[in-house]
C-alpha positions as CSV (number, residue, x, y, z in Angstrom):
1,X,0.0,0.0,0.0
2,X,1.1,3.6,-0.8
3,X,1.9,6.2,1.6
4,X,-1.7,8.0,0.7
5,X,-2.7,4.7,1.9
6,X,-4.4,4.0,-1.9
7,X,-4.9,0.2,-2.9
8,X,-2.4,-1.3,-5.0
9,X,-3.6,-4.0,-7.8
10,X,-1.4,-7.2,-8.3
11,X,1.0,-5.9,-10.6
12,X,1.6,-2.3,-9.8
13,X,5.8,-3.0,-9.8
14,X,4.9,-4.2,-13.7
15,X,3.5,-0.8,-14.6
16,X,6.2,1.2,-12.7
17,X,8.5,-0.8,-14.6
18,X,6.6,0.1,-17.8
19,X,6.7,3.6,-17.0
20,X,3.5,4.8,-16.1
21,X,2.4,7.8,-14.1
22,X,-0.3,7.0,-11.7
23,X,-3.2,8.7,-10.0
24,X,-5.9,7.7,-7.1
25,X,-9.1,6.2,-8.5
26,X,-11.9,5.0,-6.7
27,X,-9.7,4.0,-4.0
28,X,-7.0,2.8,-6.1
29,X,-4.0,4.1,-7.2
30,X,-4.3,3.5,-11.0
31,X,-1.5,3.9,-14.1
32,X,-3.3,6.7,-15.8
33,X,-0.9,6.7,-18.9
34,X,2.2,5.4,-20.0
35,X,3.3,7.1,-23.2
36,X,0.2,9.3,-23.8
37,X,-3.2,9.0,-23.8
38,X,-4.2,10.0,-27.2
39,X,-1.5,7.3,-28.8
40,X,-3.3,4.9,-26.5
41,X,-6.5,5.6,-26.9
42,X,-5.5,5.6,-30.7
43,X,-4.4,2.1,-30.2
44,X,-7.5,0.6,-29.4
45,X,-9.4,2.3,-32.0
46,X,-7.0,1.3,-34.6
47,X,-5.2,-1.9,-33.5
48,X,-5.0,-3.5,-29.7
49,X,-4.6,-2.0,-26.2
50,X,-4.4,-3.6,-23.0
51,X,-5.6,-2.7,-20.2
52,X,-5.2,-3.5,-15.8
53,X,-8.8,-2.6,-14.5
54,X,-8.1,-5.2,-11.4
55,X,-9.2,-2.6,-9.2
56,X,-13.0,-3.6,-10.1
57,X,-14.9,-5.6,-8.0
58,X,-15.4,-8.9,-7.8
59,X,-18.3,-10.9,-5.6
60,X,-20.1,-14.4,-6.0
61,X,-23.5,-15.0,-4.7
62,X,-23.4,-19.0,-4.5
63,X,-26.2,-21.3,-3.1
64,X,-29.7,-22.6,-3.8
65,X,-31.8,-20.5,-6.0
66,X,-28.7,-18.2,-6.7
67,X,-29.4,-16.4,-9.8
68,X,-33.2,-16.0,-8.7
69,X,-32.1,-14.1,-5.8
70,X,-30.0,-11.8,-7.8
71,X,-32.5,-11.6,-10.8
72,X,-34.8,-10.5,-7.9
73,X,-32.6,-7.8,-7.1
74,X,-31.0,-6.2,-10.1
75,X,-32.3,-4.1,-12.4
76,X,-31.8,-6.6,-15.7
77,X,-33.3,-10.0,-16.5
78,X,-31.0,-13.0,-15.8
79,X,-33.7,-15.1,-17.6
80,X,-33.0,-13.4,-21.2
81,X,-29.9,-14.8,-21.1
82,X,-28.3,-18.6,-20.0
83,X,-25.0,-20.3,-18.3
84,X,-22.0,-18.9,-20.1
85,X,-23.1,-15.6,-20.8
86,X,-22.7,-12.1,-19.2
87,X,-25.5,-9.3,-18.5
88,X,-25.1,-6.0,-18.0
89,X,-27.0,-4.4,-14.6
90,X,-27.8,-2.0,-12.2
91,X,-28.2,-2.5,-8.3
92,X,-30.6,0.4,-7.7
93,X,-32.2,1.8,-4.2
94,X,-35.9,1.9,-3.3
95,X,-36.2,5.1,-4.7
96,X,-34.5,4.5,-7.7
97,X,-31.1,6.1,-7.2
98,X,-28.2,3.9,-8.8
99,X,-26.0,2.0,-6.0
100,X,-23.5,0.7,-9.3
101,X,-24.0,-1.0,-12.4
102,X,-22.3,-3.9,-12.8
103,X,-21.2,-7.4,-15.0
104,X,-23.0,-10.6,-13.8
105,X,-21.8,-13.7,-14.8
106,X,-24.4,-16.7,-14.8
107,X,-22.6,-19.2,-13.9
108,X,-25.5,-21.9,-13.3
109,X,-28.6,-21.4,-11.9
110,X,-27.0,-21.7,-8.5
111,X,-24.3,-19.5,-8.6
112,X,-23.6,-15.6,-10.0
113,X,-20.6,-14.0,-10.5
114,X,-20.4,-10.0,-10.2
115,X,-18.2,-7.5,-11.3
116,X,-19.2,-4.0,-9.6
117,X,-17.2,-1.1,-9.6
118,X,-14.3,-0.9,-7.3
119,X,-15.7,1.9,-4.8
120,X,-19.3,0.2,-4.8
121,X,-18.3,-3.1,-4.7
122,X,-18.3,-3.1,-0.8
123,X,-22.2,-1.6,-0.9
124,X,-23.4,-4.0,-3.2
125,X,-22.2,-6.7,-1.2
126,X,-23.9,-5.2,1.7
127,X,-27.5,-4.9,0.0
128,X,-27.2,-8.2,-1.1
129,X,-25.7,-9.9,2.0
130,X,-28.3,-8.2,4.2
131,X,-31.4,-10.2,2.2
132,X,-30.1,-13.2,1.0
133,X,-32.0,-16.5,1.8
134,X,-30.9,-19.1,3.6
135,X,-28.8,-21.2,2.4
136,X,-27.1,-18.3,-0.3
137,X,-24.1,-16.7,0.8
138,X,-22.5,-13.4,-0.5
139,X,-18.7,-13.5,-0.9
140,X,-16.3,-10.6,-1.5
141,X,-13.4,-11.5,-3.7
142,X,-12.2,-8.2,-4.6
143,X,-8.6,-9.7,-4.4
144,X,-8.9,-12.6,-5.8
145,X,-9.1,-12.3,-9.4
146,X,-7.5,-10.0,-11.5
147,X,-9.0,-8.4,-14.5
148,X,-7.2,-7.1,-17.6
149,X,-9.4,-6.0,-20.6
150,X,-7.9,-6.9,-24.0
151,X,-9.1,-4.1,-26.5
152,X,-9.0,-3.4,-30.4
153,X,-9.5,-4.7,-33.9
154,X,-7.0,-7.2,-33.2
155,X,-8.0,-8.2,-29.2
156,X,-8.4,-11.9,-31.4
157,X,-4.7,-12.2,-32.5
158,X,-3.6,-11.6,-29.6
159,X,-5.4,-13.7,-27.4
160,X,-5.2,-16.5,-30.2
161,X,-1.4,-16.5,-29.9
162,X,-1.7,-17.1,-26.2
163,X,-4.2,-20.2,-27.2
164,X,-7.3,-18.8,-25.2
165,X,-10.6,-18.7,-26.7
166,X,-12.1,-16.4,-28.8
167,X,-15.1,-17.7,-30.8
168,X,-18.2,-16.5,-28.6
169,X,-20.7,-14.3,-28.6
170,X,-20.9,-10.7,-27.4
171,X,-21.1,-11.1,-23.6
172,X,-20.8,-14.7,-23.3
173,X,-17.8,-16.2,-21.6
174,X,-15.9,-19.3,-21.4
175,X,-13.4,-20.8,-18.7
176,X,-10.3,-21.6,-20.3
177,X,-6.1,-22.3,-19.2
178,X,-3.0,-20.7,-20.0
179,X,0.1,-22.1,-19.4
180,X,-1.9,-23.9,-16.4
181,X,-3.5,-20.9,-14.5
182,X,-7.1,-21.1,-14.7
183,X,-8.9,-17.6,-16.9
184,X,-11.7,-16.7,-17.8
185,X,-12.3,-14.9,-21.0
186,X,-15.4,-12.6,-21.8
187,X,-15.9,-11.2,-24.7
188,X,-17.0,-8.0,-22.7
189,X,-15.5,-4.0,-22.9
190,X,-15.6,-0.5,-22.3
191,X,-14.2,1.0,-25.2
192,X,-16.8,0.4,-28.3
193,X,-14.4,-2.1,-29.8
194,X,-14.2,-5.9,-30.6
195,X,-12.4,-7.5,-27.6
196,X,-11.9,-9.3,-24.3
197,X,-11.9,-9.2,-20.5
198,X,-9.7,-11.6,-18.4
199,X,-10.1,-13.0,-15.1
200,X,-6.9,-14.6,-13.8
201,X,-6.2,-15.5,-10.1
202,X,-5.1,-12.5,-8.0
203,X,-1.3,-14.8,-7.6
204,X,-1.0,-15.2,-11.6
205,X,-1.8,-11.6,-12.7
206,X,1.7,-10.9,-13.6
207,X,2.9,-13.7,-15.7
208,X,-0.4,-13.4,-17.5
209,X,0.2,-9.7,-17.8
210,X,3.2,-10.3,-19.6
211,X,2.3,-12.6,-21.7
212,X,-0.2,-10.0,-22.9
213,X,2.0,-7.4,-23.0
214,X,4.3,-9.3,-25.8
215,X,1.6,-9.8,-27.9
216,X,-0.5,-6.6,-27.6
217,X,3.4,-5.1,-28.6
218,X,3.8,-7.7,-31.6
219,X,0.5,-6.7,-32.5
220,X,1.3,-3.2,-33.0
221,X,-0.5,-2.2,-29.8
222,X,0.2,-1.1,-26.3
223,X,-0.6,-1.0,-22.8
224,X,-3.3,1.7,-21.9
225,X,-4.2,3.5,-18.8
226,X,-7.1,5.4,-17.0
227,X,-7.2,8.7,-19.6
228,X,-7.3,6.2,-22.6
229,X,-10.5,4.4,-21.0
230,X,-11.9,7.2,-20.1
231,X,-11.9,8.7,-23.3
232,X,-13.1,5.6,-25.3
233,X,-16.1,5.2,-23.2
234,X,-16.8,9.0,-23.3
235,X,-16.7,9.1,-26.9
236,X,-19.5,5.8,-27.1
237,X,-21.7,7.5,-24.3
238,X,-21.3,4.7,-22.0
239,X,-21.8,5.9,-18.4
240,X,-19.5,6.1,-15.6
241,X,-21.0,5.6,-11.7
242,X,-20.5,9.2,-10.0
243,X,-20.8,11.3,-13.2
244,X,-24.1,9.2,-15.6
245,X,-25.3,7.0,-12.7
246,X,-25.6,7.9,-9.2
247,X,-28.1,7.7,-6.4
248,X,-28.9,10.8,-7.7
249,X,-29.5,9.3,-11.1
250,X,-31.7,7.2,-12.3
251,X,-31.5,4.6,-15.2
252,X,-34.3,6.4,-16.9
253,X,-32.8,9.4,-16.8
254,X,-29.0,8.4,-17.9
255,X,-30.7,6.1,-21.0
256,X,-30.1,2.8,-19.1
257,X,-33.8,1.9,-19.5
258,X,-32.7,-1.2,-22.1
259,X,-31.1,-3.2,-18.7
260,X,-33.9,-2.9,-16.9
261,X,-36.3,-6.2,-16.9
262,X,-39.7,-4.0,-16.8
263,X,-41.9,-7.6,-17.2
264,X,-40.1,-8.9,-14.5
265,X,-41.9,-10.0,-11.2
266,X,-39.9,-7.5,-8.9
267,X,-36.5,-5.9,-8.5
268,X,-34.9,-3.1,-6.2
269,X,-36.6,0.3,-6.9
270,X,-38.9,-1.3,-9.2
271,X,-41.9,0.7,-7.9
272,X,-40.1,4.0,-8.1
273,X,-38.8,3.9,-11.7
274,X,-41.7,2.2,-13.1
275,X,-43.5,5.8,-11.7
276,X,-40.4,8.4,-13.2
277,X,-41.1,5.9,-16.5
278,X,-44.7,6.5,-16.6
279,X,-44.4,10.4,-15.5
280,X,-41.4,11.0,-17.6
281,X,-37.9,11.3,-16.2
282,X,-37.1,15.6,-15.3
283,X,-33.7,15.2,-17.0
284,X,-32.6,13.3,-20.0
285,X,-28.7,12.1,-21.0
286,X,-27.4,13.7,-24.2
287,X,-23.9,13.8,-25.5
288,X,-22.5,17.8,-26.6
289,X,-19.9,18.0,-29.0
290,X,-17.9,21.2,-28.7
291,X,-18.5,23.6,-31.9
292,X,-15.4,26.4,-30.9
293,X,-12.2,25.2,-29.3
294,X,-12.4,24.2,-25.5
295,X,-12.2,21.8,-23.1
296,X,-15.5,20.1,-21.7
297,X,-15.5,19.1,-18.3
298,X,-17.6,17.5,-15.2
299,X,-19.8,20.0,-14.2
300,X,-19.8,23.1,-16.0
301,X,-23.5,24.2,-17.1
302,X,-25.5,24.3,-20.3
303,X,-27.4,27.3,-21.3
304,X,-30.4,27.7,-23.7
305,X,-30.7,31.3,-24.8
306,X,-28.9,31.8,-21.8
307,X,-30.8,30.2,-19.6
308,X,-29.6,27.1,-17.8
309,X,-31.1,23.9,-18.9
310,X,-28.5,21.2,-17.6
311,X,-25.0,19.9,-16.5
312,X,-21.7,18.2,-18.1
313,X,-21.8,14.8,-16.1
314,X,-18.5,13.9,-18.3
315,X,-16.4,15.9,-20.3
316,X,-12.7,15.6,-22.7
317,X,-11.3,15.6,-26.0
318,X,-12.0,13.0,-28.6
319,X,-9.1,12.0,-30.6
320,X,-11.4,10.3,-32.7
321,X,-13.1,13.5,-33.5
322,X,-10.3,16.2,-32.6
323,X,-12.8,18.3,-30.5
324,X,-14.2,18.7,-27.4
325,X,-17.2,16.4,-25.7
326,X,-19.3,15.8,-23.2
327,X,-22.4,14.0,-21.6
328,X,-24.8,16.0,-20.2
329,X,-28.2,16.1,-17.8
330,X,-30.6,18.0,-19.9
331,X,-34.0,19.3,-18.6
332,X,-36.6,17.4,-20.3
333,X,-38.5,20.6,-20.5
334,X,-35.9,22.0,-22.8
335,X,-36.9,20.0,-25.3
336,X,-33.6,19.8,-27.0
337,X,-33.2,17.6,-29.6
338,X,-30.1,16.1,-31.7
339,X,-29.1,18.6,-33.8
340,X,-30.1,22.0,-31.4
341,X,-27.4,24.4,-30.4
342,X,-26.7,25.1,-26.5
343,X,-24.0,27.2,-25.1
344,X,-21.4,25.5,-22.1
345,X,-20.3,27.9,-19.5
346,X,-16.3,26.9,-19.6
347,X,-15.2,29.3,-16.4
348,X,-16.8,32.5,-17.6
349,X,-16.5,31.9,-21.8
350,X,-19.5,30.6,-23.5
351,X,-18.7,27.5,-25.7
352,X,-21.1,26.3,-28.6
353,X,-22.1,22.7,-29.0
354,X,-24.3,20.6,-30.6
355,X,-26.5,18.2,-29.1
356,X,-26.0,14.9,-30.6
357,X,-27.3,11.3,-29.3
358,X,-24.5,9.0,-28.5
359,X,-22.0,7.4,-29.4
360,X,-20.0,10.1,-31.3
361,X,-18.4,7.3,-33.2
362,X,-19.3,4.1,-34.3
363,X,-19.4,1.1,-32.1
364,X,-17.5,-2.2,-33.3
365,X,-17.6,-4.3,-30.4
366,X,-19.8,-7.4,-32.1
């Protein structure tokens, strides 16, 4: 552990040795970039990155009836999908307010494996722990497993070289070896491209990390830090917990709707969202894109014939795109469409932007 007393993941001697310049997140002291984030970020879009995103969270609910006690409780339906697949959901409050979104893995119908995010993971455990039925049981494994995210038109070559799978489905996973430590490979992301997320033991992180690391290089690519990922997700609109989601923010309101199981029977804040549905969230998710030169940033307000009508939830540059961007709250009773013009208050200086519907670029990960 650091002096700032900040979390270390399993390999943080690997990335000093690779040179990268770190920074606390989410509990965590995280590489943020190694070379530069707009070469890495350019790297996924354009051939492979890798990435060390073991600070996430890791818990399995195990036990009789498993995954009907989680598909009681979070947001998505388990039942759409089957054993060897992943799901995408939220673990909301009573009132609706977004505790994290996070991977579940269905395992079998008697055990679920979740990834949250790393400052929630301790939470979620908690909500679920406290209602469980006898007989289920709630374990943390934070540090257990590691997780690397494999990223980039050619994520396949370079887990193909290593001899792990990589004929599935979006979101489906399989349980595979290398070089005799158990992984398992989902064909899961954040970035909008084709690729992969690993899950090695906690005690074989490095060697896997290295063997990654050879091939992401042969491959053209490189290792990737924080800025990178946060760019790629900002430019395809996916939503961060503590700037899109919050317990201040619904999943109607950040667009999240589609991993909610509306049909099903009951899940946590059902009543509560099913009501902002029916009465129409206040505030809507939109993504600006920057039409003068200036940085967008968390926070900043949007303006409607000078009026405010929202906030920045995220903000950066796209090097896709070579201009500034964001995702904002908008007041529903703006009415502002894809298309309109709004005005960003950027410390004093009014910036123009668009209001476009995200992603700002295309998405590739199927």
């Amino acid at each position: 552990m650091t002096d700032n007393a900040l979390l270390e993941g399993p390999i943080h001697a690997v990335h000093v040795e690779l040179g990268a310049t770190f920074a606390p997140f989410g509990g965590w002291e995280m590489p943020v970039q190694y070379g530069g984030t707009v070469g890495e970020h350019t790297a996924v879009r354009t051939t492979v990155g890798l990435f060390d995103v073991s600070h996430l969270g890791k818990a399995t609910v195990a036990g009789p009836g498993a995954a009907a006690f989680v598909n009681s409780a979070l947001t998505n339906d388990l039942a759409r999908i089957r054993p060897g697949k992943a799901q995408y959901t939220l673990c909301c409050a009573a009132d609706g307010g977004v505790i994290d979104d996070l991977i579940a893995y269905y395992v079998s119908d008697d055990e679920v494996f979740l990834v949250p995010n790393a400052a929630n993971t301790a939470a979620v455990v908690a909500a679920l722990r406290a209602v469980a039925p006898a007989g289920v049981t709630v374990t943390d494994e934070h540090r257990e497993y590691a997780v690397f995210a494999v990223q980039g038109p050619r994520s396949t070559e370079v887990l193909a070289a290593l001899g792990l799978p990589t004929d599935m489905e979006y979101m489906a996973y399989a349980d595979a070896e290398w070089d005799g430590r158990p992984v398992r490979v989902c064909r899961t992301g954040y970035t909008g491209e084709h690729g992969y997320e690993l899950l090695p033991r906690w005690a074989d992180a490095e060697p896997v990390f290295r063997a990654l690391v050879a091939q992401v290089e042969a491959a053209g690519g490189q290792a990737a830090g924080l800025g990178a990922r946060d760019t790629l997700r900002t430019e395809m609109g996916y939503p961060l917990h503590g700037h899109e989601l919050s317990l201040d923010i619904t999943p109607n309101q950040a667009r999240t709707g589609w991993a909610v199981g509306w049909k099903k029977p009951e899940f946590w804040g059902k009543a509560a969202l099913e009501q902002e549905k029916t009465d129409g969230p206040r505030r809507t998710l939109l993504g600006l894109k920057a039409l003068d030169r200036g940085v967008l940033r968390q926070g900043q307000t949007v303006l409607r014939d000078g009026e405010p009508v929202g906030e920045t939830t995220s903000g950066t540059f796209s090097p896709s795109l070579k201009v500034g961007i964001a995702l904002a709250l908008l007041d529903t009773g703006a009415k502002l469409e894809p298309g309109d013009e709004v005005e960003v208050d950027v410390r004093g200086r009014r910036l123009r932007c668009e209001v476009v519907k995200p992603p700002f670029v295309d998405t590739k990960t199927k």
